[in-house]
DOKOL-454470 format. One line per field, with one value per residue (C-alpha): residue number from 1; x, z, y; residue in one letter. Coordinates in pm, 1 decimal. Example, Ala and Ser with C-alpha at 12.3 -4.5 7.8 and 13.67 -1.06 7.14 Angstrom:
2
num <- [1|2]
xx <- [1230.0|1367.0]
zz <- [780.0|714.0]
yy <- [-450.0|-106.0]
residuo <- [a|s]
***
This chain:
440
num <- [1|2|3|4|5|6|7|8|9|10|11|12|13|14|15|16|17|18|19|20|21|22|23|24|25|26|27|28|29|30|31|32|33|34|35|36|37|38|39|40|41|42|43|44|45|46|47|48|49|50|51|52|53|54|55|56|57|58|59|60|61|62|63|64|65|66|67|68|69|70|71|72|73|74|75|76|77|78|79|80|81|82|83|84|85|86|87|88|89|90|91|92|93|94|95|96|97|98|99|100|101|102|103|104|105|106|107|108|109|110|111|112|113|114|115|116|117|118|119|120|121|122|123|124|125|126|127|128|129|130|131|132|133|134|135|136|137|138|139|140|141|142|143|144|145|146|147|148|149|150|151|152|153|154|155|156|157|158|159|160|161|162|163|164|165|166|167|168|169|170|171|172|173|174|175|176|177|178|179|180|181|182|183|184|185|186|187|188|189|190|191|192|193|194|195|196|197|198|199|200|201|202|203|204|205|206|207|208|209|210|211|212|213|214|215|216|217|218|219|220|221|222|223|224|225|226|227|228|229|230|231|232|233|234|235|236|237|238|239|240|241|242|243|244|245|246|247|248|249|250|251|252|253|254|255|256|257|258|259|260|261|262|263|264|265|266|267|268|269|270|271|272|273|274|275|276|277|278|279|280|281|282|283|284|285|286|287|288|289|290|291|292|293|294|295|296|297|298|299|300|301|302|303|304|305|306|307|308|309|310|311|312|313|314|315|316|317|318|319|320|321|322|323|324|325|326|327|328|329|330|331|332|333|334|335|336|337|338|339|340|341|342|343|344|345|346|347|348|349|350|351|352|353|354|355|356|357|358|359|360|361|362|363|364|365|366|367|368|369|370|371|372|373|374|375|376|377|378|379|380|381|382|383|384|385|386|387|388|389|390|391|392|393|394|395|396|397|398|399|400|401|402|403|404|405|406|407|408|409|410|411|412|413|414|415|416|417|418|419|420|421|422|423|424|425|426|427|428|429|430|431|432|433|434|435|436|437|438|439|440]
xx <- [10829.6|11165.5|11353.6|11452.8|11113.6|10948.1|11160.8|11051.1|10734.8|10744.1|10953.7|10644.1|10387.1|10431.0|10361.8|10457.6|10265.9|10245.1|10279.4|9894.8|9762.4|9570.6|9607.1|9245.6|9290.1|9173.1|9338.5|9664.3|9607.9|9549.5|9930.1|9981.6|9691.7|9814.3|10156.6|10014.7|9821.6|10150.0|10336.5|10042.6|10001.5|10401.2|10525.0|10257.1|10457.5|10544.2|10199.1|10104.5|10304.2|10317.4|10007.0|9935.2|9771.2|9692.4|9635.8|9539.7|9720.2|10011.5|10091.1|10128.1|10244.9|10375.8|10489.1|10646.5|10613.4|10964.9|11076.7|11150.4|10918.0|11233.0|11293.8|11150.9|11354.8|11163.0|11288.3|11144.7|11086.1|10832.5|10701.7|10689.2|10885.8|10977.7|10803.2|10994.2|11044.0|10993.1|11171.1|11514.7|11552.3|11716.2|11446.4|11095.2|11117.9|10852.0|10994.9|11215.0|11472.2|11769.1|12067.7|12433.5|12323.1|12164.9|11773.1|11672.4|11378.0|11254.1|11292.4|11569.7|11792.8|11520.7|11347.9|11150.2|11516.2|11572.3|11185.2|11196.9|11483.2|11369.5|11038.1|11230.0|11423.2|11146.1|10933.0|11223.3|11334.0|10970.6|10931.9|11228.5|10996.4|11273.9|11146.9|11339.2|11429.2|11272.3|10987.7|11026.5|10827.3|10801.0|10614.8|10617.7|10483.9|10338.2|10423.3|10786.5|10895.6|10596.2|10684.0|10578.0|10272.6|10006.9|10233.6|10497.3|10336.8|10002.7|10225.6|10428.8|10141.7|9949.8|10280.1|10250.1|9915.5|9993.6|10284.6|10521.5|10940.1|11196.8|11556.8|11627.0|11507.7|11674.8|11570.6|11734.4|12062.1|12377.4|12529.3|12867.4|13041.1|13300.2|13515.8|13309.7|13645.6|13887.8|14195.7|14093.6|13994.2|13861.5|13482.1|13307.2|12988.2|12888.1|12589.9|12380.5|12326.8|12248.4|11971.1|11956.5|11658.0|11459.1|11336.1|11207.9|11149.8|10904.2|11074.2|10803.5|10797.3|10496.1|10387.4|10166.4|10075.8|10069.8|10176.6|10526.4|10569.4|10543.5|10778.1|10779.3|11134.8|11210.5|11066.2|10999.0|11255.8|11534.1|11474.2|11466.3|11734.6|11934.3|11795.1|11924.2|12273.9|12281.8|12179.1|12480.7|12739.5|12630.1|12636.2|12550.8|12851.7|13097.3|13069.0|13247.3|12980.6|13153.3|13024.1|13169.0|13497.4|13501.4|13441.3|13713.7|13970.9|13901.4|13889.9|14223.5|14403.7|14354.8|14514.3|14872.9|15052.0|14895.2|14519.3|14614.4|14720.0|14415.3|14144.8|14339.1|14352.3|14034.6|13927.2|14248.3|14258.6|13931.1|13904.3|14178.0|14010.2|13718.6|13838.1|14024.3|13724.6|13542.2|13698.5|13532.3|13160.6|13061.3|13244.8|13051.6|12672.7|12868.5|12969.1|12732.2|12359.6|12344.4|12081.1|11997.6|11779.8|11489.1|11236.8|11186.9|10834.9|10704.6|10502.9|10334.1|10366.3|10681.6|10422.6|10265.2|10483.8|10386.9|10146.3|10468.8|10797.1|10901.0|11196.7|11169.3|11520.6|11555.2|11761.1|11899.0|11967.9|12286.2|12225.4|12207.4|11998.9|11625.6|11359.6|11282.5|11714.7|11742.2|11458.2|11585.3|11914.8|11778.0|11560.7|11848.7|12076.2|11826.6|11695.4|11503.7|11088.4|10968.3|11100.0|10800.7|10936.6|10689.5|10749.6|10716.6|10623.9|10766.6|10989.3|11198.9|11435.1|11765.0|11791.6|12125.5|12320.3|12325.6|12294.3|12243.5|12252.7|12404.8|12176.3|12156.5|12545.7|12671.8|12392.2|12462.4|12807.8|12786.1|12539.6|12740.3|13069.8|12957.2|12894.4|13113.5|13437.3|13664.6|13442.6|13499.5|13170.9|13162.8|12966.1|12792.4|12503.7|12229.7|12203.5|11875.1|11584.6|11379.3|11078.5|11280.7|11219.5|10847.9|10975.5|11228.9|11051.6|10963.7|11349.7|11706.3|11841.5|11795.6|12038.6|12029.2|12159.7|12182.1|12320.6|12446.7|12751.9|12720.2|12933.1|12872.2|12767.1|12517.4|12370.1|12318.7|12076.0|11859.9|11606.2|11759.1|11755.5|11781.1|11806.2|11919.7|12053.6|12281.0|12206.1|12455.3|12350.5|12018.5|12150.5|12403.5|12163.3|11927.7|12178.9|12258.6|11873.0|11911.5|12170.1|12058.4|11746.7|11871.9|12061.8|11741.3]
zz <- [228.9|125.8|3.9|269.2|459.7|217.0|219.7|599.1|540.6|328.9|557.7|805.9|564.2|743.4|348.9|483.2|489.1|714.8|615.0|705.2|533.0|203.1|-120.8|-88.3|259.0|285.5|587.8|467.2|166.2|300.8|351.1|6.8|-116.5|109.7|-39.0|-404.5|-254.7|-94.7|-413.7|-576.2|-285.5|-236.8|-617.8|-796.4|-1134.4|-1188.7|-1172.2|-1376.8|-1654.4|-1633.3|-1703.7|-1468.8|-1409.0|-1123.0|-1196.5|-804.9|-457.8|-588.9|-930.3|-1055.5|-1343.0|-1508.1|-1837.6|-1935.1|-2322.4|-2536.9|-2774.7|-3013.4|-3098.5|-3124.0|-2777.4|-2429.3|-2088.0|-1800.1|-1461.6|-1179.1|-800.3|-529.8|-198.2|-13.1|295.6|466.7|850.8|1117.8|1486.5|1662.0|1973.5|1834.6|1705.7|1868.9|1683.1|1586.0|1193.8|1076.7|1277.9|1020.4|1321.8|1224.9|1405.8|1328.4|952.6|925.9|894.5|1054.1|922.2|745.6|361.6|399.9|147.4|-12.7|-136.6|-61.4|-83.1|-463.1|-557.4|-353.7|-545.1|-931.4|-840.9|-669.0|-969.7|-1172.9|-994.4|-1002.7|-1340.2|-1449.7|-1248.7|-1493.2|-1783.1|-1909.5|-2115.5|-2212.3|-2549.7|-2498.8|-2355.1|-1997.2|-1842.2|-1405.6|-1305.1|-870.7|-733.5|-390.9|-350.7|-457.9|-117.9|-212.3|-520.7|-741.2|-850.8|-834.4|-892.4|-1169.6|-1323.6|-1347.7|-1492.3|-1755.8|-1872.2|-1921.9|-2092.1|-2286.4|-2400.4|-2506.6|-2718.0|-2532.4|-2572.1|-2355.8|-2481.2|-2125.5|-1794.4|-1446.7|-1107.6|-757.4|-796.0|-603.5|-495.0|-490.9|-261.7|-27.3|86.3|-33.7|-119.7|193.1|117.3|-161.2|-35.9|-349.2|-436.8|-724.0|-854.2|-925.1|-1229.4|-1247.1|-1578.3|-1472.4|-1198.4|-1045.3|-1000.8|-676.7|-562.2|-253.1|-179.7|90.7|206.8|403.4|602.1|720.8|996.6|1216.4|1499.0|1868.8|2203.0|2281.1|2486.2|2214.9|1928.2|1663.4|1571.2|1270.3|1331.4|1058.3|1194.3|1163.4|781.0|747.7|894.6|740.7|417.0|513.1|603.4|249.1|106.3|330.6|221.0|-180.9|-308.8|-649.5|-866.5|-912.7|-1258.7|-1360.8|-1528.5|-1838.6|-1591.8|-1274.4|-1493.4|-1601.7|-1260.4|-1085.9|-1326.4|-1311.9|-929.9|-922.1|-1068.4|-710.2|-560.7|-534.6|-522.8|-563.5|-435.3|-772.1|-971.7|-874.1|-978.4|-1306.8|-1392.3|-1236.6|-1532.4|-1542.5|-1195.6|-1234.3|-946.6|-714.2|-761.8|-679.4|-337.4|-243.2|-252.2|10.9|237.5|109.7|143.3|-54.9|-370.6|-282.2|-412.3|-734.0|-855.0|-715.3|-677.8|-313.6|-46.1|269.1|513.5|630.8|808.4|1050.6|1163.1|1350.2|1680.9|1815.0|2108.5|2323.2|2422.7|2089.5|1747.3|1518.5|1202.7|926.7|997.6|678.7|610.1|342.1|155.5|-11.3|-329.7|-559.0|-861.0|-1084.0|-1469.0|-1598.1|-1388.1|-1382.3|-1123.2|-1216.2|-1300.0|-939.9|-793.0|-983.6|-807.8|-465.9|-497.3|-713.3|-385.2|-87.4|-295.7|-39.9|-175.8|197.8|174.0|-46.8|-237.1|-342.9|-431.6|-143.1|-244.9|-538.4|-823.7|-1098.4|-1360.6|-1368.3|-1625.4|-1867.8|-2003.1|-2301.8|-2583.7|-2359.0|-2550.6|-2264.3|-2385.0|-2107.1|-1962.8|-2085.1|-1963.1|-1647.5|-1622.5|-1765.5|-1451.5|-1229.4|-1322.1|-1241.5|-841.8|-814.6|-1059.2|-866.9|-863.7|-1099.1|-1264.6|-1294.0|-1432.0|-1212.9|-1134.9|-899.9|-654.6|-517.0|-723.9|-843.7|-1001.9|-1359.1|-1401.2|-1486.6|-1769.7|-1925.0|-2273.7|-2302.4|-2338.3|-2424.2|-2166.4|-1756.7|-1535.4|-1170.4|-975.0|-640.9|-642.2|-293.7|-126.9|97.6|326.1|373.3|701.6|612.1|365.1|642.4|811.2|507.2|596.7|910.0|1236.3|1223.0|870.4|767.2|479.6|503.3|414.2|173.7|-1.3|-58.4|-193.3|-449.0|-510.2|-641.8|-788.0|-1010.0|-1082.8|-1232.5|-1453.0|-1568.0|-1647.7|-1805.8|-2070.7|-2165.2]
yy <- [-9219.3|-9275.7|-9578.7|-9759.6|-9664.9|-9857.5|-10182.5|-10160.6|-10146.6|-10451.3|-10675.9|-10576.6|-10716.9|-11091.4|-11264.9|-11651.6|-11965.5|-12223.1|-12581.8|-12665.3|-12359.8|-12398.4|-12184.8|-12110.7|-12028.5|-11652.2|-11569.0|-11686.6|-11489.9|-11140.4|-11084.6|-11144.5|-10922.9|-10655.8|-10660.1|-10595.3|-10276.8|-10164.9|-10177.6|-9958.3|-9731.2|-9696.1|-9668.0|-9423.5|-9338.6|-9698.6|-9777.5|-9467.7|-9602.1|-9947.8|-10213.5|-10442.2|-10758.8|-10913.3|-11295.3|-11347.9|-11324.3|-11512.5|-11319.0|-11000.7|-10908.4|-10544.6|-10460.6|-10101.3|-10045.6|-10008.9|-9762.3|-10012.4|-10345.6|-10560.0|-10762.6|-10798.5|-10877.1|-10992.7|-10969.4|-11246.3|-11169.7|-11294.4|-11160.0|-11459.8|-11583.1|-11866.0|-11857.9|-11735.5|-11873.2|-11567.8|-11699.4|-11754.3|-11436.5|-11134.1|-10928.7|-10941.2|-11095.0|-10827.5|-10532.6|-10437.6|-10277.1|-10136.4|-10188.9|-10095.1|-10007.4|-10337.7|-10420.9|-10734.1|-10913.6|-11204.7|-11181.4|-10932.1|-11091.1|-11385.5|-11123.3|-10852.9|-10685.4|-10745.6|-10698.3|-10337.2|-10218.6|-10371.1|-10134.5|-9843.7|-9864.8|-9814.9|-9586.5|-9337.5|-9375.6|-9353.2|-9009.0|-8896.2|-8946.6|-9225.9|-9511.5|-9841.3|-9947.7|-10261.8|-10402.8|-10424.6|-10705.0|-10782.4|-11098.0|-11088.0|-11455.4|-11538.5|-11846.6|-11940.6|-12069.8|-12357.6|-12403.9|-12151.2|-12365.6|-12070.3|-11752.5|-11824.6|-12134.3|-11906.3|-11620.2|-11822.5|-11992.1|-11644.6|-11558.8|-11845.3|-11776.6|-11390.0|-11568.4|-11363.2|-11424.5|-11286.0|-11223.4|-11320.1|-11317.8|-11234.1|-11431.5|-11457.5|-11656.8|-11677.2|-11325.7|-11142.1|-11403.4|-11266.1|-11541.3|-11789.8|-12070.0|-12052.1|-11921.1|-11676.7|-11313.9|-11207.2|-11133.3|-11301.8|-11212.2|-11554.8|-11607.1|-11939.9|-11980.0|-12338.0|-12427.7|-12775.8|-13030.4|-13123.0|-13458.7|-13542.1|-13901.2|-14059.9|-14384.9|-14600.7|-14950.7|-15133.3|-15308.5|-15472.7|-15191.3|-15336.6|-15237.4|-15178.4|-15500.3|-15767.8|-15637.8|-15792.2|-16021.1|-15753.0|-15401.2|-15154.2|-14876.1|-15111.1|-15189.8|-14814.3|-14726.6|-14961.6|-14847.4|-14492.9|-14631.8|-14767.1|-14443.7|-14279.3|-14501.0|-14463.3|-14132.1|-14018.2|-13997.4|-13702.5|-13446.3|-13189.9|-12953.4|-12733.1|-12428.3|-12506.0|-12619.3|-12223.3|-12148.9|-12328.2|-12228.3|-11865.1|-11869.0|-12087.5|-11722.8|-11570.7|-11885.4|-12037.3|-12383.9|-12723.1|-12551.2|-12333.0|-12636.0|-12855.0|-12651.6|-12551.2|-12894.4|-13052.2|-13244.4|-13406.7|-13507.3|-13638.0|-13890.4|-13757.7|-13404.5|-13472.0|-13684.2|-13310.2|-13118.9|-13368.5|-13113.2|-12806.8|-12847.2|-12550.8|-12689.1|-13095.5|-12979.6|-12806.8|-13139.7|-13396.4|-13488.5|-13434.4|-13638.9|-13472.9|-13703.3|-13445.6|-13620.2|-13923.0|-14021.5|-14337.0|-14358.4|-14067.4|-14267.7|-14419.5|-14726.1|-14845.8|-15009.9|-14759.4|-14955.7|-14750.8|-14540.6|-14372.4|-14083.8|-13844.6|-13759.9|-13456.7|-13445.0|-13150.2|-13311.8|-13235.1|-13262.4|-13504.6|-13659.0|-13644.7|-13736.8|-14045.0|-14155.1|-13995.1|-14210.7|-14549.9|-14487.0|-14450.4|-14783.4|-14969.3|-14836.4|-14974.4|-15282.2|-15404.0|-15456.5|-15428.5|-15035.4|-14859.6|-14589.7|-14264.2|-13911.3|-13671.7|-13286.7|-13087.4|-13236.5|-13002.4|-13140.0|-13005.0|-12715.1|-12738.8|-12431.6|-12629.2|-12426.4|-12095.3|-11788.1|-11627.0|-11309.1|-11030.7|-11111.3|-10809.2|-10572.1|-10697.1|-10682.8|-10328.8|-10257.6|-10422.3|-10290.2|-9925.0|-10048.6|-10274.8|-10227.4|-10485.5|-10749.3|-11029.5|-11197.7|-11573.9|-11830.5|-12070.1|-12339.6|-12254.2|-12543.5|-12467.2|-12410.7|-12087.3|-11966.1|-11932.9|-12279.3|-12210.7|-11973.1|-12188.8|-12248.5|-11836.7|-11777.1|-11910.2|-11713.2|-11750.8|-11558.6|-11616.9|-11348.7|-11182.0|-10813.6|-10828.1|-10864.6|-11096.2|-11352.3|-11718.1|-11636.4|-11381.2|-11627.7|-11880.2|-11656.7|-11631.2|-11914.5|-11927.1|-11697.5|-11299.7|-11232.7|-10921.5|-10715.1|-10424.2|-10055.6|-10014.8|-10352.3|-10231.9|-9874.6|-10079.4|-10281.5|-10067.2|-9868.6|-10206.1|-10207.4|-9874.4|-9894.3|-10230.0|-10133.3|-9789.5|-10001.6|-10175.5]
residuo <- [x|x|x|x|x|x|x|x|x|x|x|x|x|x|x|x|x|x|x|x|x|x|x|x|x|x|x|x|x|x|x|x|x|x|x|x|x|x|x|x|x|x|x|x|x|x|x|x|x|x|x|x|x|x|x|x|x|x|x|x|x|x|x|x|x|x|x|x|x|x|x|x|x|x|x|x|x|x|x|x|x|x|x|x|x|x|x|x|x|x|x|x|x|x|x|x|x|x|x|x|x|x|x|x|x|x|x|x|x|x|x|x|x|x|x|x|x|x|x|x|x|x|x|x|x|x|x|x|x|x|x|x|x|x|x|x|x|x|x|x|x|x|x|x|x|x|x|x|x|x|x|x|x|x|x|x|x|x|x|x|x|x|x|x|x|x|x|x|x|x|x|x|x|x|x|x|x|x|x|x|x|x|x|x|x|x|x|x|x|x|x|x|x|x|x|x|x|x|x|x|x|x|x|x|x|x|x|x|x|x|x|x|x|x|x|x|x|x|x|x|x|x|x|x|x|x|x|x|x|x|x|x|x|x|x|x|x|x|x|x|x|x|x|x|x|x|x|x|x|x|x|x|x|x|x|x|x|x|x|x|x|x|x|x|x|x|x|x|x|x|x|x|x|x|x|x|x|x|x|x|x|x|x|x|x|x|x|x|x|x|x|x|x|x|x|x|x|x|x|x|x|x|x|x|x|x|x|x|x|x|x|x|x|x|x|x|x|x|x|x|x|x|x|x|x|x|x|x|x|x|x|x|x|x|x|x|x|x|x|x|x|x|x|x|x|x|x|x|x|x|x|x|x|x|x|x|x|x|x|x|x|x|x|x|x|x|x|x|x|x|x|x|x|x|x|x|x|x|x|x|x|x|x|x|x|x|x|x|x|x|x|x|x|x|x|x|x|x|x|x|x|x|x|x|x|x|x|x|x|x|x|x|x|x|x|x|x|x|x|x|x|x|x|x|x|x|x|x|x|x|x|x|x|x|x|x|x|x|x|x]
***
């Protein structure tokens, strides 16, 4: 089977969750188990040379022995998906169809893509007889798309137990962004060596419940949504992060005239700056803890005052602020007692590039430079979160990074409808795979 056989055969592997299912669930899990035999069954002389450790249905782990006892890299990937509504796509999401050199399925780019080609990698480089200077560590979760709570917290804290340091570690990140600031043509291979945090709020009003034709003088919905219009009219407060500073200025050497000028010199526009980029949405989330309003709930019925209504409100947090600064400033912004505040699902701290070692940079602009030689590499700040997070105290080094060249319009369709990935993506990507890890 060859390369690209196999990264069809794992987009067919349908490794989601649904929102009900349990983690003990077994039928929910058999996906996942599945996709650990196919990597065994599919990539023999990895697995002839590699340990491996299979923590449970979420988390497995690999380690290929170094040359040298100096230094360890680990490199991050998961299996799971996001579902798929099979009705809005042009394609079946685990057909894996190819179609004008594309392959359409679900967890084409996020990221059975970048996991197939860190084993391919492997497996062929390990059929060469090749072995890496260093330790070379893989740690594969299950369940990142949930938050990571069974695959990569499992795996760092068996790390953790073992002792084990990384030099640095690689996880999904932003990817080689073609057009990705109007008016600049150029592609940037764009680095998070920052991550940002993730709050989600539950907002909630109470009531007495009744029917429909005696409401009450002041109804629940109304204090919520005028809790929500407060939270629309306050944002969080504009900062200019050291990385996105580096960021802007490099990208402003592809521009001209006052766009040129402005991102040069956004620290000392400071205010007006940051009321210029209102107009570019992808630059907002770089500079701002953003709110998006996710859910509404009240009645299940058009006849009956619901007994609560509550919203949930879905923050990604820029540092410095924390969950709990985050949730002070939502409640400080509503200030109204009858609106209970609560936390909703999963919570991360921001993580800093303060005092990042920025270990692992070169190797992978070294890698990268041999695919893509015209490609400028830029630091930047994740704003979504990852799995790294889990393995932020086994290193002082966390690059984020996507090896794909990819539009903003191909990005949209990664948790969204007919997602697909590119042929010759996959073949540079795992081309960048094996020169990274051949510098190892």
């Amino acid at each position: 089977m060859n390369f690209i056989n196999k990264f069809q055969e794992a987009i067919k592997i349908p490794t989601w969750w649904s929102k009900e299912a349990r983690f003990d669930d077994t039928e929910a899990r058999a996906p996942l188990i599945r996709f650990q035999e196919f990597l065994k069954e599919n990539f023999p002389a990895f697995h002839n040379t590699a340990q491996c450790w299979v923590l449970n249905p979420f988390s497995v782990i690999y380690h290929l022995q170094g040359k040298s006892e100096k230094g360890a890299v680990l490199f991050l990937s998961h299996y799971d998906v996001v579902p798929a509504e099979k009705d809005k796509w042009s394609f079946d999401p685990f057909g894996a169809q190819i179609k004008d050199d594309f392959i359409y399925g679900r967890g084409a780019i996020d990221m059975k893509s970048t996991l197939i080609c860190i084993i391919e990698a492997a497996e062929n480089l390990c059929a060469q007889g090749w072995k890496p200077q260093k330790d070379i560590w893989f740690s594969f979760g299950g369940d990142e798309e949930r938050g990571g709570s069974m695959g990569a917290k499992e795996a760092a804290a068996w790390f953790k137990q073992r002792n084990q340091k990384f030099d640095w570690i690689i996880d999904e990140g932003p990817p080689i962004a073609e057009n990705y600031i109007p008016g600049i043509d150029s592609c940037f291979a764009l680095i998070g060596i920052e991550e940002k945090g993730y709050l989600s709020l539950n907002l909630t009003v109470e009531q007495e419940p009744g029917h429909a034709s005696k409401p009450p003088k002041i109804q629940a919905a109304a204090i919520l949504a005028k809790a929500l219009v407060k939270i629309g009219k306050k944002s969080f407060p504009y900062k200019l992060r050291p990385v996105v500073e580096i960021f802007f200025k490099e990208i402003s050497k592809k521009m001209t005239g006052i766009k040129s000028f402005a991102l040069r010199h956004a620290r000392l526009l400071g205010p007006l700056f940051f009321k210029m980029t209102e107009f570019y949405p992808v630059i907002q989330p770089m500079l701002k803890t953003t709110i998006a309003m996710t859910i509404l709930e009240g009645s299940a019925a058009d006849n009956v005052m619901p007994s609560k209504v509550n919203a949930v409100i879905n923050m990604r947090l820029l540092y410095p602020w924390t969950t709990q600064t985050a949730a002070d400033f939502i409640k400080k912004t509503i200030n109204d007692k009858r609106v209970k505040i609560s936390m909703y699902e999963t919570e991360a701290n921001p993580i800093s590039a303060n005092n990042h070692s920025r270990q692992g940079w070169l190797e992978i602009e070294k890698a990268l430079n041999e695919v893509y030689p015209d490609v400028t590499i830029l630091p930047f700040i994740m704003t979504a979160i990852t799995d790294s997070r889990h393995y932020k105290d086994l290193t002082n080094s966390i690059l984020r990074f996507n090896p794909q060249k990819l539009t903003s319009r191909e990005l949209n369709r990664m948790h969204g409808h007919d997602e697909r990935i590119s042929i010759e993506n996959l073949n540079r990507e795992l081309l960048f795979y094996t020169n990274l890890m051949r510098l190892l």
